[in-house]
C-alpha positions in Angstrom: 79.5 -93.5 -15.6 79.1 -90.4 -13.5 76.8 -87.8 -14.7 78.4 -84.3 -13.9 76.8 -81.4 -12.7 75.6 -78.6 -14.5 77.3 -75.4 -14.3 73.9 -73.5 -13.8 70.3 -74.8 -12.9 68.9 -72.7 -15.3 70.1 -75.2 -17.9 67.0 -77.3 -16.6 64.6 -75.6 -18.5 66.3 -75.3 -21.4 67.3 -78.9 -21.6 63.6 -79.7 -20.9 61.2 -79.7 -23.9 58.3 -77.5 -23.9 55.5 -80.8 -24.3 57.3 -82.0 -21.2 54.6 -79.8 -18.7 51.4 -82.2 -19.3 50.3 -82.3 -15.4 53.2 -79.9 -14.3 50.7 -77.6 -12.9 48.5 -80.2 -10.9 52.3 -82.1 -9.8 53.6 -78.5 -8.3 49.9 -77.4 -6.6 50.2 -81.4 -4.9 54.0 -80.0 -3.7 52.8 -76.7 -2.5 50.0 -78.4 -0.8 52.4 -80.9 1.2 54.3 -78.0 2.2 51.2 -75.4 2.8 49.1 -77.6 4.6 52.0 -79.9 6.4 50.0 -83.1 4.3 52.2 -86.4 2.6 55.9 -85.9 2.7 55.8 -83.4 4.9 53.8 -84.7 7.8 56.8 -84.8 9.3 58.4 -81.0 9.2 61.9 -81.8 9.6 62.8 -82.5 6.2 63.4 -81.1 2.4 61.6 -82.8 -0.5 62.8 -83.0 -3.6 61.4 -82.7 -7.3 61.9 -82.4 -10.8 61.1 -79.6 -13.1 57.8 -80.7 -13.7 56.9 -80.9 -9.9 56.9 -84.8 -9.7 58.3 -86.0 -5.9 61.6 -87.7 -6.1 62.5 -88.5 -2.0 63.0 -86.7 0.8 66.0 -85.6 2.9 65.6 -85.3 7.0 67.1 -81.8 7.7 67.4 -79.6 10.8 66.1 -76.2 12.0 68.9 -73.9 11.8 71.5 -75.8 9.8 71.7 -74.7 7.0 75.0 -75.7 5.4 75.0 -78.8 6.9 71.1 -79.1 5.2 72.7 -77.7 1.5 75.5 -80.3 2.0 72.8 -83.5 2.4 70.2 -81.9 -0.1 73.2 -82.0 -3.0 74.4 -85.3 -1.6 70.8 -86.4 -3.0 70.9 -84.7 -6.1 73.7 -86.7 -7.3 72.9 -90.1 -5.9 69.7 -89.4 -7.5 71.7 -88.8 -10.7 73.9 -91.5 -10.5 71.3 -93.6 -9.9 69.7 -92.8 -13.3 66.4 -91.2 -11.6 67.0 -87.5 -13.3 68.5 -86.7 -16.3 70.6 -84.1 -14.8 72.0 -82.3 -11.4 72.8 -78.8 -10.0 74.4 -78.6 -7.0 72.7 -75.6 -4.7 74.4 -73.2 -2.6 72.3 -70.8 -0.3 72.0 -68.2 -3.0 71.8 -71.3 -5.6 68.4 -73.3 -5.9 69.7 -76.4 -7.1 68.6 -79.2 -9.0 66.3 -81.6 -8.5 64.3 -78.4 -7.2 64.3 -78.5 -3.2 61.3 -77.4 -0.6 61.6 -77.1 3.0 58.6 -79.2 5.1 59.2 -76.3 7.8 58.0 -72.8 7.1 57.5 -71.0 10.1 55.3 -68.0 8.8 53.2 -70.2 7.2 49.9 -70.8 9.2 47.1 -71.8 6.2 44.6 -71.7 9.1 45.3 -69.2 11.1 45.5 -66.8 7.8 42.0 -68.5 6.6 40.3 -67.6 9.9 41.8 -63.9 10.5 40.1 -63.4 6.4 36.8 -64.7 7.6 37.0 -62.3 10.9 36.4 -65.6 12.9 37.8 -63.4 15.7 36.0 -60.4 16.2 39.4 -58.6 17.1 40.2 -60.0 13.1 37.0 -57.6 12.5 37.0 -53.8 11.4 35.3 -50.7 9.7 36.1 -47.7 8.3 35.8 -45.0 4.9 38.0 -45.0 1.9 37.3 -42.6 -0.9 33.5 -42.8 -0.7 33.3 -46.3 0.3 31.8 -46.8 3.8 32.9 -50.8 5.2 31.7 -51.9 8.3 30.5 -49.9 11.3 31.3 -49.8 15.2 28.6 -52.0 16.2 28.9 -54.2 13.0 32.8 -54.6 12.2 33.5 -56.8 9.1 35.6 -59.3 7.9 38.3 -58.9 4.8 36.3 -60.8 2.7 33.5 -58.6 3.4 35.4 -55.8 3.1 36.8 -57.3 -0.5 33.1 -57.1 -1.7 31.6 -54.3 -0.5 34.2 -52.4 -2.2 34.2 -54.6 -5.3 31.2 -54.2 -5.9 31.2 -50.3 -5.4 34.0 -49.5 -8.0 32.3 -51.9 -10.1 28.7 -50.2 -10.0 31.5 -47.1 -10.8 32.3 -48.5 -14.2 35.6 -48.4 -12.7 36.4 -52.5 -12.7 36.4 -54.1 -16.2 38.8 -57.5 -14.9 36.7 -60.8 -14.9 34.6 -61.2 -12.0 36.3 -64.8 -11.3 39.4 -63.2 -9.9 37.8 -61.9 -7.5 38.6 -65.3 -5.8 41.9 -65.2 -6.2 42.5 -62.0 -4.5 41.2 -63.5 -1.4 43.3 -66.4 -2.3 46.2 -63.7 -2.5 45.2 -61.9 0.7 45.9 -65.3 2.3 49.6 -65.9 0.6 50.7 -62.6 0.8 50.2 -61.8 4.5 48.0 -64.1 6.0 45.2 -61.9 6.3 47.8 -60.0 9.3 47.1 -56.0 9.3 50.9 -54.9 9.8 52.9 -57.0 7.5 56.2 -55.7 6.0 58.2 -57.5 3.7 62.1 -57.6 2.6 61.7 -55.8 -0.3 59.2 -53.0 1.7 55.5 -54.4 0.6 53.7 -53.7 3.0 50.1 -54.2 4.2 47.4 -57.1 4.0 48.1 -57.5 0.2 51.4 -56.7 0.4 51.9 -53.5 -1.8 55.2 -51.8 -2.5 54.9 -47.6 -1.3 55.3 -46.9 -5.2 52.2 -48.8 -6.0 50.3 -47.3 -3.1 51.4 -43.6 -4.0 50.0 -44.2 -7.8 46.7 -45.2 -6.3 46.4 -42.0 -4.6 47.2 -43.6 -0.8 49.2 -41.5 1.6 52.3 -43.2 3.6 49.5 -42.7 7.0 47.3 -45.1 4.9 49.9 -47.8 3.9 48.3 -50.3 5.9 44.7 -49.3 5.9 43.2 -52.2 4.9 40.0 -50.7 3.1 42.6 -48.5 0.9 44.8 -51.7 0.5 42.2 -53.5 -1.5 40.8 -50.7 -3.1 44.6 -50.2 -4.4 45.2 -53.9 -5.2 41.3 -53.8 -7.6 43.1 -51.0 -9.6 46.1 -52.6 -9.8 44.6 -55.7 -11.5 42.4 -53.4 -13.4 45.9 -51.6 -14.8 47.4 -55.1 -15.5 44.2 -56.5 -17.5 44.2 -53.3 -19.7 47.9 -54.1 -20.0 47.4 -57.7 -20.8 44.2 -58.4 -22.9 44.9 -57.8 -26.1 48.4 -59.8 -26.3 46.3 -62.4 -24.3 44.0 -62.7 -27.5 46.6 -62.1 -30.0 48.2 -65.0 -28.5 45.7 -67.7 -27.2 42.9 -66.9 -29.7 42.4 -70.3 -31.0 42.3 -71.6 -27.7 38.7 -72.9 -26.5 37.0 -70.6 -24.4 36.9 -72.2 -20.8 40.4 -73.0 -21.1 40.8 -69.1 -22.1 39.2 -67.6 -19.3 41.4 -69.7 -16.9 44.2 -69.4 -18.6 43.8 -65.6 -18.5 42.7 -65.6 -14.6 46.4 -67.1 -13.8 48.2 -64.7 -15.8 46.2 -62.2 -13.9 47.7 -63.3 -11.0 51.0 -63.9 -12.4 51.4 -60.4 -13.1 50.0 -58.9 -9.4 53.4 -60.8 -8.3 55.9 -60.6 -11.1 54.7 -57.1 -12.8 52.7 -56.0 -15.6 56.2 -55.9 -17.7 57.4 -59.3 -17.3 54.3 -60.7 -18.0 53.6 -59.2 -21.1 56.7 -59.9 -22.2 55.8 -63.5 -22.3 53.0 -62.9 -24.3 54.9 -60.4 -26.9 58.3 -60.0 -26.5 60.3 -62.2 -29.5 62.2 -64.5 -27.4 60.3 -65.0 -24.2 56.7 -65.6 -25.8 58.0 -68.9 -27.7 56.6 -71.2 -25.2 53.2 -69.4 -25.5 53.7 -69.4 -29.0 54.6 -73.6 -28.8 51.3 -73.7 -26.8 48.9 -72.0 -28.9 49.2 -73.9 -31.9 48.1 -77.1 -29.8 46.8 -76.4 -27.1 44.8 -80.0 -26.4 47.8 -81.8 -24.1 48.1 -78.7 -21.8 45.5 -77.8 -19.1 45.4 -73.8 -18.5 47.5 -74.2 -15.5 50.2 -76.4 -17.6 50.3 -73.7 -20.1 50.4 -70.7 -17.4 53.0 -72.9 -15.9 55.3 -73.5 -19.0 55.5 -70.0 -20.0 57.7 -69.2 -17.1 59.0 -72.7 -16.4 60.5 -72.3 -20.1 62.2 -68.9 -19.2 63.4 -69.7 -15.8 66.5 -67.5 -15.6 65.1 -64.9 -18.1 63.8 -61.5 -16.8 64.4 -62.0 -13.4 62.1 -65.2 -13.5 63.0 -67.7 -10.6 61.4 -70.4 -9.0 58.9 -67.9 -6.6 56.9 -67.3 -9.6 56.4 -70.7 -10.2 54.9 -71.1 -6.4 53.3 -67.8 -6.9 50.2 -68.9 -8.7 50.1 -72.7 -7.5 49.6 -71.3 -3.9 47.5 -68.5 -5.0 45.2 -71.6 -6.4 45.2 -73.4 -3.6 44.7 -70.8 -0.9 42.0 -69.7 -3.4 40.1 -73.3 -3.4 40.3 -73.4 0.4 38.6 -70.6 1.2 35.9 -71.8 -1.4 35.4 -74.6 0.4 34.8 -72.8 3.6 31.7 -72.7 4.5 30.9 -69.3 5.2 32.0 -69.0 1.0 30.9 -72.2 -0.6 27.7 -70.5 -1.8 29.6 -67.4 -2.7 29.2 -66.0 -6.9 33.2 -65.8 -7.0 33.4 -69.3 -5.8 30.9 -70.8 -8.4 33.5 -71.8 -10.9 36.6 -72.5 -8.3 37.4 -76.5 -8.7 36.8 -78.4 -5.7 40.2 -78.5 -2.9 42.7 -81.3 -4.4 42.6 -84.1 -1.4 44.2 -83.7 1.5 43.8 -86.9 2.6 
């Protein structure tokens, strides 16, 4: 019997039950790996893999550079054989302004260079190297240029001996993590939707934090900008946090709350607090607090958008957001020159890439 498609792939979530996202988090970080890092499926660039809601690998499809119709035409070709061959529960046939389901990754992604991004952070190259003044805060100097993740600390730690930082020190780790996915630690980035600068901040953000349009890219007043920004979001977000995931135990808190942290530097303040409060879109946190033992942090981070795909503007992005956040996170804490680092004391160890 043939299984027809569904109208929308939004559908997917809501035809998927909330208990269905035990290992969803560690199933999409293994998916954003192999496409990061060119590992497993993706050895081979010239393909799109293909995945259920929950992130576990279904096959592969070889695809071309630069075809992208004829690319859409094999990916849905797929979908429904996969269907039909009673390996999903369900299809949705993309278009190129459609995801589709099973959920589809390209292997190639041209501005994505995990290395290249890990060594311009860590000012490998000295021309990756710099020094300036913000506000008070001196970085660097002519003879002695630094490296963003200097930079990051030295003015860290100055707000903070401010009073000025009240955000848990563990996301510190996963701004460098960010620094990585949002430019790749390049200087003169400017996005689609005008972000612009090493962390990728809109104008409007940048104006709030007192920055002038000659300083948009000035990469001491960038981070300074993206610290109160996360400051802003956890004064925004702590107490629903509480009200909501109170009973859970206290580890699995403080991750939990360290990924909604960077949920909202991506998605906004708003949205995120919405799933925490709002009526409608905080029943899968709701589902999640009252038993909390199946779900790690991430599967619970993950299910509260997962569950509202299609809601408030949420779309698959926000799913990668954090996983690659994560990962780009963990790979610089394996670095060397940051193994030993505080922020990096509580990062898991790098999934495999073997």
């Amino acid at each position: 019997m043939a299984v027809e498609p569904l109208e929308n792939w939004h559908e997917v979530a809501q035809k998927t039950p909330m208990d269905a996202v035990v290992g969803a988090f560690d199933n999409i970080q293994s998916i954003r790996q192999w496409v990061l890092y060119g590992q497993e499926a993706c050895a081979d660039k010239e393909k799109h893999i293909l995945f259920d809601g929950t992130g576990n690998f279904l096959t592969d499809v070889p695809t071309k550079k630069d075809e992208r119709k004829e690319n859409q035409e094999k990916i849905n070709q797929a979908r429904e054989a996969l269907a039909q061959e009673a390996k999903i529960a369900f299809w949705a046939p993309g278009k190129l302004s459609n995801p589709g389901y099973p959920f589809a990754l390209a292997c190639e992604q041209p501005e994505v260079d995990m290395k290249g991004a890990t060594e311009r952070y860590l000012g490998q190259d000295r021309a990756d190297r710099f020094y300036g003044s913000w506000k008070g805060i001196k970085v660097g100097s002519r003879k002695k240029p630094v490296s963003l993740h200097e930079a990051l600390k030295i003015v860290y730690d100055a707000r903070q001996k401010q009073g000025k930082l009240s955000f848990p020190s563990s996301q510190l780790s996963y701004l460098s993590g960010q620094v990585l996915i949002e430019s790749g630690g390049k200087r003169d980035v400017k996005s689609s939707s005008r972000a612009v600068g090493v962390l990728q901040l809109l104008p409007s953000v940048l104006r709030e934090c007192g920055v002038r349009k000659r300083n948009y890219y000035n990469r001491i007043a960038q981070i300074d900008c993206a610290l109160q920004l996360t400051e802003q979001n956890h004064s925004f977000l702590q107490e629903p946090f509480k009200q909501q995931f109170a009973s859970l135990p206290p580890h699995k808190q403080k991750e939990l709350y360290d990924l909604i942290l960077i949920q909202a530097y991506h998605g906004g303040v708003g949205r995120v607090r919405s799933l925490l409060a709002d009526p409608d879109l905080s029943l899968p946190a709701q589902f999640y607090a009252k038993d909390d033992r199946p779900f790690s942090a991430g599967d619970i981070a993950f299910g509260m958008v997962y569950n509202n795909l299609g809601k408030k503007q949420l779309g698959m992005a926000s799913l990668y957001y954090v996983a690659d956040v994560t990962l780009a996170a963990r790979e610089l804490c394996n670095h060397s020159k940051m193994r030993a680092e505080a922020m990096c004391r509580n990062q898991p160890q790098m999934i495999s890439q073997n």
